[in-house]
Backbone as CSV, one residue per row, in Angstrom:
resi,resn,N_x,N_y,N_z,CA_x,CA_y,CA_z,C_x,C_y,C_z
1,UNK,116.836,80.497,111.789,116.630,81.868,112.256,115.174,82.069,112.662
2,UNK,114.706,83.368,113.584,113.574,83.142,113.673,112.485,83.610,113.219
3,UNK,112.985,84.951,111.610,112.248,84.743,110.374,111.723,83.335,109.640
4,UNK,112.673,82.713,109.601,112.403,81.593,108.804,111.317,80.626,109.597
5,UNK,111.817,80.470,110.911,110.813,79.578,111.740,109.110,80.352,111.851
6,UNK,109.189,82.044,111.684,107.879,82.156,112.178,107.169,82.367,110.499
7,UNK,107.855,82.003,109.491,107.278,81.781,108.353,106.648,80.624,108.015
8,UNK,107.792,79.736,108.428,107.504,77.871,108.573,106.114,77.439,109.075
9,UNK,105.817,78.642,110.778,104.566,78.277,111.441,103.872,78.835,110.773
10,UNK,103.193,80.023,110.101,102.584,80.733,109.763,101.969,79.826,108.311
11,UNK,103.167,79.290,107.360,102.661,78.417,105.911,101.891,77.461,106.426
12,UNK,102.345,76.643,107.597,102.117,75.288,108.290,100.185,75.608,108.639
13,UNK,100.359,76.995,109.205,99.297,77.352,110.138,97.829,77.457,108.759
14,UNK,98.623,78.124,107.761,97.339,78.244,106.863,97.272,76.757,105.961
15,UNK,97.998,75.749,106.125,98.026,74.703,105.456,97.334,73.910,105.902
16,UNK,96.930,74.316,107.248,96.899,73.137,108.328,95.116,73.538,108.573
17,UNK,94.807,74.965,109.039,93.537,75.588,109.430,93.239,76.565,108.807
18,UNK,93.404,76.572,107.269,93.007,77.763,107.188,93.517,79.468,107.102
19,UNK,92.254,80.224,106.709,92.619,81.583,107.515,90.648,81.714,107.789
20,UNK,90.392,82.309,108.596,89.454,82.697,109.151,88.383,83.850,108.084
21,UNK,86.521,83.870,108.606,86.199,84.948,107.478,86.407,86.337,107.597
22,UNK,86.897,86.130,109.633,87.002,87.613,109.637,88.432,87.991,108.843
23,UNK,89.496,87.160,109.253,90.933,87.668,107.746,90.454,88.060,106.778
24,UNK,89.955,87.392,106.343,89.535,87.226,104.791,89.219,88.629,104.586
25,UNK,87.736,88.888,105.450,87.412,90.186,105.488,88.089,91.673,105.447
26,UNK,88.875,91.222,106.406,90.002,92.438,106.474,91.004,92.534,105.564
27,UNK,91.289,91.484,104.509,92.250,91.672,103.848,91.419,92.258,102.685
28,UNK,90.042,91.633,102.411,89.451,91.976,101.550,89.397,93.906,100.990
29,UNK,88.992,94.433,102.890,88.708,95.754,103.235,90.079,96.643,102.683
30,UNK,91.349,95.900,103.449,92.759,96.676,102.896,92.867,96.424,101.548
31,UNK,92.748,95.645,100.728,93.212,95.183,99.635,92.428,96.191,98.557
32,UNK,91.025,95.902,98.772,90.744,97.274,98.134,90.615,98.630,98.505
33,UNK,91.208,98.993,99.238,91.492,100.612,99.741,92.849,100.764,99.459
34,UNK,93.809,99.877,99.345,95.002,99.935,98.650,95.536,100.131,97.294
35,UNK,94.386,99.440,96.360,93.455,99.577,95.099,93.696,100.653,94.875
36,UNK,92.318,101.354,95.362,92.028,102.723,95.002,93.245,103.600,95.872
37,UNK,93.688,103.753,96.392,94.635,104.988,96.779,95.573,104.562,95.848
38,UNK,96.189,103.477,95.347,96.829,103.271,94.031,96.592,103.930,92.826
39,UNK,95.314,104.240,92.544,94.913,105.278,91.458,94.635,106.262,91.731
40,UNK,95.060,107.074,92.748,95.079,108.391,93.317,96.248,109.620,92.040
41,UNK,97.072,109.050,91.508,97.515,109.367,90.147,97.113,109.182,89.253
42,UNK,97.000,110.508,88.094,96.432,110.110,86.777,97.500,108.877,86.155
43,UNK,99.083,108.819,86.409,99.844,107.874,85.691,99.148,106.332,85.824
44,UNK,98.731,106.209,87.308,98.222,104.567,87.720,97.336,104.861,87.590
45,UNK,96.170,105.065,87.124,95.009,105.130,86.617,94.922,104.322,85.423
46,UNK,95.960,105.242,84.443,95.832,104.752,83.043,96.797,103.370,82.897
47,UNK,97.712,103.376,83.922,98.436,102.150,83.501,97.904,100.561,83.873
48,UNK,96.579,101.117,84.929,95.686,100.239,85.765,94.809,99.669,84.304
49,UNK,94.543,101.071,83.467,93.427,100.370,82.231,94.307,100.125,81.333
50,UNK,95.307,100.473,81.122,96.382,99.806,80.170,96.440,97.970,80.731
51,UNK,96.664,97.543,81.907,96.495,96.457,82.484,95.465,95.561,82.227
52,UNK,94.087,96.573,82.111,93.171,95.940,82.410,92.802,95.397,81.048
53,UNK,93.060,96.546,79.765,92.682,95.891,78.649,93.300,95.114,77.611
54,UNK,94.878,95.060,77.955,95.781,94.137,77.775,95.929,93.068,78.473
55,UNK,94.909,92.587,79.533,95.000,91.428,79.846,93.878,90.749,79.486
56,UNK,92.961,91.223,78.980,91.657,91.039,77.797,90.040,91.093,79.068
57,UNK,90.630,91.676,79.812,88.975,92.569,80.700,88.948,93.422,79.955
58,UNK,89.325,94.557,79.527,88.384,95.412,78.611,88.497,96.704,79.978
59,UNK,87.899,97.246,79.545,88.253,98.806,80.247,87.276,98.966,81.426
60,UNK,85.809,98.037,81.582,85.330,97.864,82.492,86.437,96.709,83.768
61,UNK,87.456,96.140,83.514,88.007,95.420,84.226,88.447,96.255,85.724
62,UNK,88.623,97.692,85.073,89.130,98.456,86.533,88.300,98.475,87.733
63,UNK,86.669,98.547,86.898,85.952,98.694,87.654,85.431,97.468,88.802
64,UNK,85.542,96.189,87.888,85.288,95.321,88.648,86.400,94.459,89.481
65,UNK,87.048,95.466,89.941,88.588,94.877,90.898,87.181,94.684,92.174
66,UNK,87.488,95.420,92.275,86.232,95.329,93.797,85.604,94.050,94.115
67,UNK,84.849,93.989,92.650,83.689,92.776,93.739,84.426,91.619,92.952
68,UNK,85.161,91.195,91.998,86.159,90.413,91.777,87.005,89.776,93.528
69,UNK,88.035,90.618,94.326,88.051,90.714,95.595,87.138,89.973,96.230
70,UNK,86.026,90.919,96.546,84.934,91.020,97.818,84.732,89.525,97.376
71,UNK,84.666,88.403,95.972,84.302,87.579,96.116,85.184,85.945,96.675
72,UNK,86.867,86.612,97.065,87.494,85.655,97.675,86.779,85.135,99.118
73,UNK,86.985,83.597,99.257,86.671,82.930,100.332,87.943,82.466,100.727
74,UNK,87.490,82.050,102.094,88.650,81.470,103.115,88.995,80.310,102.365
75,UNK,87.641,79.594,101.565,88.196,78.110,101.158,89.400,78.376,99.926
76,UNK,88.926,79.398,99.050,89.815,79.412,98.254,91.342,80.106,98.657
77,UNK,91.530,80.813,99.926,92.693,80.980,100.169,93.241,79.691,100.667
78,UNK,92.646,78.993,101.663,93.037,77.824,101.923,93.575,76.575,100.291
79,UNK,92.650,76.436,99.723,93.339,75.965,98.113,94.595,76.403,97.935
80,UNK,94.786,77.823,97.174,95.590,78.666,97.234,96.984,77.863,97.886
81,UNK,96.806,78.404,98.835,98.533,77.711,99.654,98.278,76.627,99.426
82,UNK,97.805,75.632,99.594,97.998,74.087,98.942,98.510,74.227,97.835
83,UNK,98.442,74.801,97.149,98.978,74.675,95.947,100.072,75.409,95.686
84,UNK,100.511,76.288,96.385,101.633,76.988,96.116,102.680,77.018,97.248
85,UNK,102.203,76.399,98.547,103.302,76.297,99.767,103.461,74.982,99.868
86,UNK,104.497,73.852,99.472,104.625,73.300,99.630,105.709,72.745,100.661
87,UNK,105.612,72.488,101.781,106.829,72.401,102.504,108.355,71.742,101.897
88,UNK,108.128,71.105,101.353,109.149,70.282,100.927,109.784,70.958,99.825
89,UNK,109.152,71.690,99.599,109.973,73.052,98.295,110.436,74.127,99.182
90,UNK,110.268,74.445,100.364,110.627,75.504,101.433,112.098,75.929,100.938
91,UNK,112.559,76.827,100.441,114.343,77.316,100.220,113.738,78.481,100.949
92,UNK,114.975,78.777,101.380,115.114,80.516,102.340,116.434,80.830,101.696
93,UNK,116.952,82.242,101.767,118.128,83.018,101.105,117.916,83.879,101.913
94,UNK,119.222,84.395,102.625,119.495,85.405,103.413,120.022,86.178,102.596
95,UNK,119.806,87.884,102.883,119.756,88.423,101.808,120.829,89.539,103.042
96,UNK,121.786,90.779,102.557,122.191,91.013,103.771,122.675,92.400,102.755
97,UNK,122.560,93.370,103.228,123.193,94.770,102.231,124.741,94.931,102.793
98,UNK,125.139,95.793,101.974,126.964,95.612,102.295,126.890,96.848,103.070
99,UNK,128.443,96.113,103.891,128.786,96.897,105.133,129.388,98.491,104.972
100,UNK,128.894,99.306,105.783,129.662,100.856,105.033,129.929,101.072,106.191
């Protein structure tokens, strides 16, 4: 199908070259503005420091989402999929909702 194929190029593509610093950048920029409008509720606020100090950051952990982020590199996204896209593990499942 040609989900599956433009996934295939896309794993292949960051396996192969990378992602670039301007990506990086921009994902960096969305990723934390997605962050924070996420704690735009008092509920995700507290469940963000419930997170943060049950995963043993401590209550300053919320704060340092940011430059935690800001400090991903291209090399380490590139790592990253090496290690977790492996072609030869590739399964796809079509997933399809029922007919009404």
């Amino acid at each position: 199908t040609q989900v599956k194929e433009s996934l295939e190029k896309e794993i292949n593509r960051l396996l192969k070259d990378g992602v670039t610093a301007d990506e990086v950048r921009k994902a960096i920029a969305y990723s934390i503005g997605e962050h924070e409008i996420g704690l735009q509720t008092r509920s995700a606020t507290v469940l963000e420091y419930a997170r943060s100090i049950y995963s043993g950051e401590g209550v300053q952990g919320l704060a340092n989402y940011a430059r935690f982020i800001r400090g991903v590199t291209p090399e380490q996204v590139k790592n990253t999929a090496e290690a977790y896209f492996k072609p030869q593990l590739l399964r796809a499942a079509v997933v399809r909702g029922v007919k009404k």
